[in-house]
C-alpha positions as CSV (number, residue, x, y, z in Angstrom):
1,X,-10.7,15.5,-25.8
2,X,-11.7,19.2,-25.2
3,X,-8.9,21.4,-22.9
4,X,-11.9,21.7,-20.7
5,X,-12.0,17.9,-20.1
6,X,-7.8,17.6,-19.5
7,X,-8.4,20.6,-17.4
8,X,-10.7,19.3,-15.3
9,X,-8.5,16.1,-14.5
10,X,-4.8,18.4,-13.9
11,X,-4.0,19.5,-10.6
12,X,-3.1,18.4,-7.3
13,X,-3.9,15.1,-5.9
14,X,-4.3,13.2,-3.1
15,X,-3.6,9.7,-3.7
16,X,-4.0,6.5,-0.8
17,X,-3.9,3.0,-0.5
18,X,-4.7,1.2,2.2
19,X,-2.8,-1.6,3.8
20,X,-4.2,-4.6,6.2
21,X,-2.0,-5.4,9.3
22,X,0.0,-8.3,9.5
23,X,-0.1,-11.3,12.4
24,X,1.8,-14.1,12.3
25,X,3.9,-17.1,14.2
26,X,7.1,-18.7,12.8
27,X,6.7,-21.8,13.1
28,X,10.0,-24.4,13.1
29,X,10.3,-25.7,9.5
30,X,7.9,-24.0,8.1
31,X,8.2,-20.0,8.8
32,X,6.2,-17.5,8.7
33,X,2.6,-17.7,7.1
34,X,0.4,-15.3,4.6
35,X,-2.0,-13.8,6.1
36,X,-5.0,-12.0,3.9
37,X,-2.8,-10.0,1.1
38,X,0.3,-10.9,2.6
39,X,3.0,-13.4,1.1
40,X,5.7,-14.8,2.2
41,X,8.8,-14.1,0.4
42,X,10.0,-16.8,-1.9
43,X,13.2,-18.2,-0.5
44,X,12.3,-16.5,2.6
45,X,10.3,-18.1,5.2
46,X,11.6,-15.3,7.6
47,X,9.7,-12.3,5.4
48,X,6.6,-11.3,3.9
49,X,5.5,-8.5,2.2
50,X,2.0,-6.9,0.8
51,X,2.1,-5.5,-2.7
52,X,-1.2,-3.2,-3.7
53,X,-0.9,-0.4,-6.3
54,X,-2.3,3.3,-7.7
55,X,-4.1,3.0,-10.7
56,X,-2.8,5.8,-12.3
57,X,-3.5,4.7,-16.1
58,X,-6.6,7.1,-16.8
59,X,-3.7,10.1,-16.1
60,X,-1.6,8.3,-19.4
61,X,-3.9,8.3,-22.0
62,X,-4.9,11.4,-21.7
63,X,-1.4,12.5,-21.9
64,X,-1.0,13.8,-18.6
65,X,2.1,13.7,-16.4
66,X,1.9,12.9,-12.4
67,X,4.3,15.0,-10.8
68,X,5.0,13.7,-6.7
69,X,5.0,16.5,-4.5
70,X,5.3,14.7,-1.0
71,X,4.6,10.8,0.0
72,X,4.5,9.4,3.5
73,X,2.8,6.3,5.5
74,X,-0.3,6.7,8.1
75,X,1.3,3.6,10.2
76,X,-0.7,4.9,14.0
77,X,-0.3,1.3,15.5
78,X,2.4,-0.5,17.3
79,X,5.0,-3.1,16.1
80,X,4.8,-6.2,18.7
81,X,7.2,-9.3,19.0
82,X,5.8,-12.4,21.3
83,X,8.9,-14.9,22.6
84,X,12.1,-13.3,21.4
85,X,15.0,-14.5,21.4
86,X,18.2,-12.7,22.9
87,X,19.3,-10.9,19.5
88,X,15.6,-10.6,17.9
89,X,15.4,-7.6,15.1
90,X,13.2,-6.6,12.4
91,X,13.4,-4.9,9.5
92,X,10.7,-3.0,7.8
93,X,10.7,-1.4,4.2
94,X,7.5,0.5,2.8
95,X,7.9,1.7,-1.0
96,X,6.0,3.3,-3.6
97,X,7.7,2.0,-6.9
98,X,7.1,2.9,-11.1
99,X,7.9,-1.1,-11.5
100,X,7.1,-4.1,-10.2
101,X,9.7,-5.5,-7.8
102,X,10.7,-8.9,-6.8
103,X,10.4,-9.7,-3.2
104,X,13.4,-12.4,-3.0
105,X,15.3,-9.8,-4.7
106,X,14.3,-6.7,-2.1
107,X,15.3,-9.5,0.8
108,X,18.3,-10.3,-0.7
109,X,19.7,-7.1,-1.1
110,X,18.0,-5.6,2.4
111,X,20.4,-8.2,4.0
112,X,23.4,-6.9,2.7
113,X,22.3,-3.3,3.5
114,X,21.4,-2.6,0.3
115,X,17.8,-1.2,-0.7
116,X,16.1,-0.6,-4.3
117,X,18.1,1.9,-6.4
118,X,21.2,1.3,-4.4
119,X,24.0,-0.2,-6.2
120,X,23.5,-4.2,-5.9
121,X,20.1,-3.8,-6.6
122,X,19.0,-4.1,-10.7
123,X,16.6,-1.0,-10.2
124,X,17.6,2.4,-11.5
125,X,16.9,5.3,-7.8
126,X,14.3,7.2,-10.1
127,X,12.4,4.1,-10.1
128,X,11.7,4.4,-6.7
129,X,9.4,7.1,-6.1
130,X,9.1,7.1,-1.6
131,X,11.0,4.5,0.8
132,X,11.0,4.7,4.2
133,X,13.6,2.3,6.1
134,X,13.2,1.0,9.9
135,X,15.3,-1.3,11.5
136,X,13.4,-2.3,14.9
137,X,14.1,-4.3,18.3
138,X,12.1,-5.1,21.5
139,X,11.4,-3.2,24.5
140,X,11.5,-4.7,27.8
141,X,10.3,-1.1,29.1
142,X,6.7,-2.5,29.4
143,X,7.5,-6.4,29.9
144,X,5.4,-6.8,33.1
145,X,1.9,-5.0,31.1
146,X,2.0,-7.0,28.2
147,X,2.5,-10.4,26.9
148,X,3.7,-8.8,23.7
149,X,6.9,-6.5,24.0
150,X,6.4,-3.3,21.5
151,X,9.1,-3.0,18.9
152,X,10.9,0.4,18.6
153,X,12.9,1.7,15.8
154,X,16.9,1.5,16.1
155,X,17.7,3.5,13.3
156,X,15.5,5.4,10.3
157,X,15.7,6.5,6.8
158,X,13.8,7.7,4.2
159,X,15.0,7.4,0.0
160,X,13.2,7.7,-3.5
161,X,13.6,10.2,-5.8
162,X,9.8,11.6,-6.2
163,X,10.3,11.3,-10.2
164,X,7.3,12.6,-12.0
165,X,5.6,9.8,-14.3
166,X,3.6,8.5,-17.0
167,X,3.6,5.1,-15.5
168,X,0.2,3.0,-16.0
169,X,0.7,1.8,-12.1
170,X,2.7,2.8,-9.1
171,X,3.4,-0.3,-6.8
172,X,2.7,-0.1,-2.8
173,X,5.0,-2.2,-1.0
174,X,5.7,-2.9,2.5
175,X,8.4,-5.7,4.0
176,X,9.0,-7.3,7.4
177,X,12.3,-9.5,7.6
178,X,12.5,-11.2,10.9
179,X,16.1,-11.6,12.0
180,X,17.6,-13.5,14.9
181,X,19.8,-16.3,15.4
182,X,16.7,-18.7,16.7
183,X,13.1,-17.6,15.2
184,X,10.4,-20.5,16.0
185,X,7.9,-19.8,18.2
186,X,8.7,-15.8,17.9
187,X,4.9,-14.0,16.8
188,X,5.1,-10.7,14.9
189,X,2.3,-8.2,14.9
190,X,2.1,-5.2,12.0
191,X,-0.6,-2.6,12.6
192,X,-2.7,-1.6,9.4
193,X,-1.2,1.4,7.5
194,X,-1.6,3.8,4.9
195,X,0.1,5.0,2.0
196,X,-0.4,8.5,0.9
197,X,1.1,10.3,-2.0
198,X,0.4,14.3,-2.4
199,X,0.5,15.0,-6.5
200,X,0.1,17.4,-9.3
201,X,-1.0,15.8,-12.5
202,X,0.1,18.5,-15.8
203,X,-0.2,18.5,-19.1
204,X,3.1,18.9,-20.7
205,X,3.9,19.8,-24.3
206,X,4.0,16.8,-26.8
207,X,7.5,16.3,-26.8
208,X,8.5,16.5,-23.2
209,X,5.7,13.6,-22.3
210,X,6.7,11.4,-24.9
211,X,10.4,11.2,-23.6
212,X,9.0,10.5,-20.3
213,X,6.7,8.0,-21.2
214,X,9.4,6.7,-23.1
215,X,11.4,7.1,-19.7
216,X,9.0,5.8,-17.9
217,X,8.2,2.5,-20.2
218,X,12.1,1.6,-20.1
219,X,12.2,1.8,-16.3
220,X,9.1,-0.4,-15.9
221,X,11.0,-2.9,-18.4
């Protein structure tokens, strides 16, 4: 390939995915159900979660290096609960990953207040390029306009370590746990978002991308 060629594909970069909303009903004995690319989690009827990805494999074999310079989520909508119950709470995890994650496992660990690349979790941090924590409850503030109360965030946080990559694929996920001592009947609403992630793709001499490819290849192991 001629350096006019990897030239013209170096730079910065705008990178989005979008993401469909989420509506759904637990229903007693079953849970939650999927609803268009959303799953439920395995083990989990009380948590699904929507798993798309940025094909990033062109950037690899041509030996180029994607560096993250900012990520964040267009999420303009409103998080809705329909019949809570008295101690009703949600959590909600969005996360741009260099490795596939397992949803039981992200559940398992959210529970325990523990997230990807935190120390129960199997995931090294630098695998875990942007994640944005939000641990929600209802709002009687607008009861009397709305059959659905709004959700509103508790508490915040954001984590990931914006490690530049050769990966072939960075993973968009997003999470909604349900938690409450009683959950049938209770209907969630999650409005349709977008993940963005500001880049600059280099070319970096020989040996400094093939110690991060080989980086990069271990951490998606």
């Amino acid at each position: 390939m001629s350096k006019e060629s990897i030239r013209a594909l170096t730079g910065p970069r705008l990178l989005t995915q979008p993401v469909e909303e989420y509506v759904g009903v637990y229903e007693d004995s079953v849970g939650l159900a999927p609803y268009k690319n959303w799953q439920v989690v395995p083990g989990y009827t009380s948590a699904v979660y929507n798993e798309s990805y940025f094909d990033i494999d062109a950037y690899q074999m041509d030996g180029l290096t994607l560096v993250p310079s900012g990520a964040s989520l267009n999420d303009p909508g409103t998080y809705l609960i329909n019949n809570p119950f008295g101690d009703s709470q949600q959590y909600v995890i969005d996360m741009i990953t260099q490795t596939r994650l397992d949803p039981a496992e992200v559940v398992a660990n959210a529970i325990q207040r523990n997230l990807p690349g935190d120390p129960l979790s199997k995931h090294d941090f630098t695998q875990i390029l942007f994640g944005r924590f939000r641990w929600q409850a209802p709002s009687n503030q607008f009861e009397a306009l709305i059959t659905y109360k709004p959700l509103t965030n508790i508490s915040q946080g954001t984590f990931g370590s914006a490690e530049p990559t050769t990966a072939n694929k960075l993973y968009c996920y997003r999470f909604i746990i349900m938690v409450a001592s009683e959950l049938t009947n209770i209907g969630i609403t999650a409005p349709a978002t977008r993940f963005l992630l500001g880049a600059t793709v280099v070319k970096e001499d020989g040996l400094s991308f093939l110690m991060r490819q080989k980086r990069s290849f271990e951490l998606q192991s």
